[in-house]
C-alpha positions, 0 to 999 in steps of 0.5 A, a space after each residue: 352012277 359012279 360018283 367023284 369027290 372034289 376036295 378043296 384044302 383052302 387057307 380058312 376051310 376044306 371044301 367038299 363036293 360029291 359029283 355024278 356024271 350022268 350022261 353029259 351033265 354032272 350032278 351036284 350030289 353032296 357038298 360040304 364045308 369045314 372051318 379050320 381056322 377061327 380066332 386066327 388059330 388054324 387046325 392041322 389038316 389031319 386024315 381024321 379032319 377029312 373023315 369027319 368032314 365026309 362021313 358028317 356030310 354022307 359023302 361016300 365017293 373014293 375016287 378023289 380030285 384034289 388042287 395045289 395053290 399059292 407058294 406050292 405049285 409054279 405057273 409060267 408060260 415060255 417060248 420056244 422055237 419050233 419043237 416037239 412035245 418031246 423036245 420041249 419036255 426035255 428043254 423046260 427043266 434047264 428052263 425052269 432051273 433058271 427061275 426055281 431054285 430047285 433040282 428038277 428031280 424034286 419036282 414034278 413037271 406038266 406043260 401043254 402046248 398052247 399057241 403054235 406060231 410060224 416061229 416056235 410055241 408057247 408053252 403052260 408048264 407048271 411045277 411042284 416038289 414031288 414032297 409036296 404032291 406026294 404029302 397031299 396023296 399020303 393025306 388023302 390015302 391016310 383018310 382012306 381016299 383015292 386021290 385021282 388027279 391033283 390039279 392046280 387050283 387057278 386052272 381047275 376051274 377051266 379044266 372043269 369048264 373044257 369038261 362041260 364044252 
C-alpha cells in the first residue's frame, strides 16, 4: 500500500500525517507534531527540523503534500462574461495585476471555474510568487522529500473532503 506524507508548516508547529489509500478508505498511518516556537522565539524551518520530525515519529512516506497560507497565497473569485477555460486563463493575469502588485510572470496562477450562469462565469483563482512555491519544494527536496502537490491550506481540507465523496 503506497503511503503520502501531509506536512502542515503552521506559525507555532509542523504537523505531520502519513496516509494510506486502501480501496476507497484513507488510513491514518502515523502522525506528528513538532513546536517551533516557545517563549515567543520561533525555530527557522530547516531540512534537519523536518527530518527529525519524520525519522522520530517513523514516517517513512516520500511522496509529499504540502499547503501555503496567509500573506503567502491570494485567493478571490472573479466574474467573467462567457468564456473558455483558455479564455479566462489568459484574462485573469490583467485581472490579478489589478489587485497584486506583482508581475504575473512571478507568480503561479490556478483558477477553476465554479458557477456557469446564461451570462458569464465565476471563477477560483489563487495566486502565489513562484519564489515562494519554489522555496517550499527546495525545503521539502533538502529534506529529502518529494513534494506532490502544494495546495492551499483553506481549500485543502474540502479537496480532501471531494477526495472521500
Amino acid at each position: 500500500m503506497k503511503s503520502v506524507l501531509g506536512l502542515d508548516i503552521g506559525a507555532h508547529s509542523i504537523k505531520a500525517v502519513q496516509l494510506a489509500l486502501s480501496g476507497k478508505d484513507v488510513i491514518l498511518e502515523k502522525f506528528a507534531v513538532a513546536e517551533i516556537s516557545g517563549n515567543g522565539n520561533r525555530k527557522e524551518i530547516t531540512p534537519e527540523v523536518i527530518q527529525t520530525l519524520i525519522h522520530k515519529n517513523g514516517i517513512t512516506a516520500v511522496e509529499t503534500v504540502t499547503s501555503l497560507s496567509g500573506n503567502s497565497v491570494f485567493v478571490r473569485y472573479a466574474d467573467f462574461p462567457k468564456m473558455t477555460k483558455s479564455q479566462i486563463d489568459k484574462s485573469l493575469p490583467f485581472e490579478i495585476q489589478a489587485q497584486i502588485p506583482v508581475k504575473t510572470e512571478e507568480m503561479i496562477i490556478s483558477s477553476q471555474i465554479v458557477e456557469k450562469t446564461e451570462s458569464g462565469v465565476k471563477v477560483l483563482y489563487a495566486v502565489s510568487k513562484k519564489d515562494t512555491v519554489g522555496k517550499r519544494i527546495s525545503l521539502l527536496k533538502n529534506a529529502g522529500l518529494e513534494t506532490s502537490v502544494v495546495d492551499i491550506d483553506m481549500l485543502a481540507l474540502e479537496n480532501g473532503y471531494k477526495f472521500n465523496a
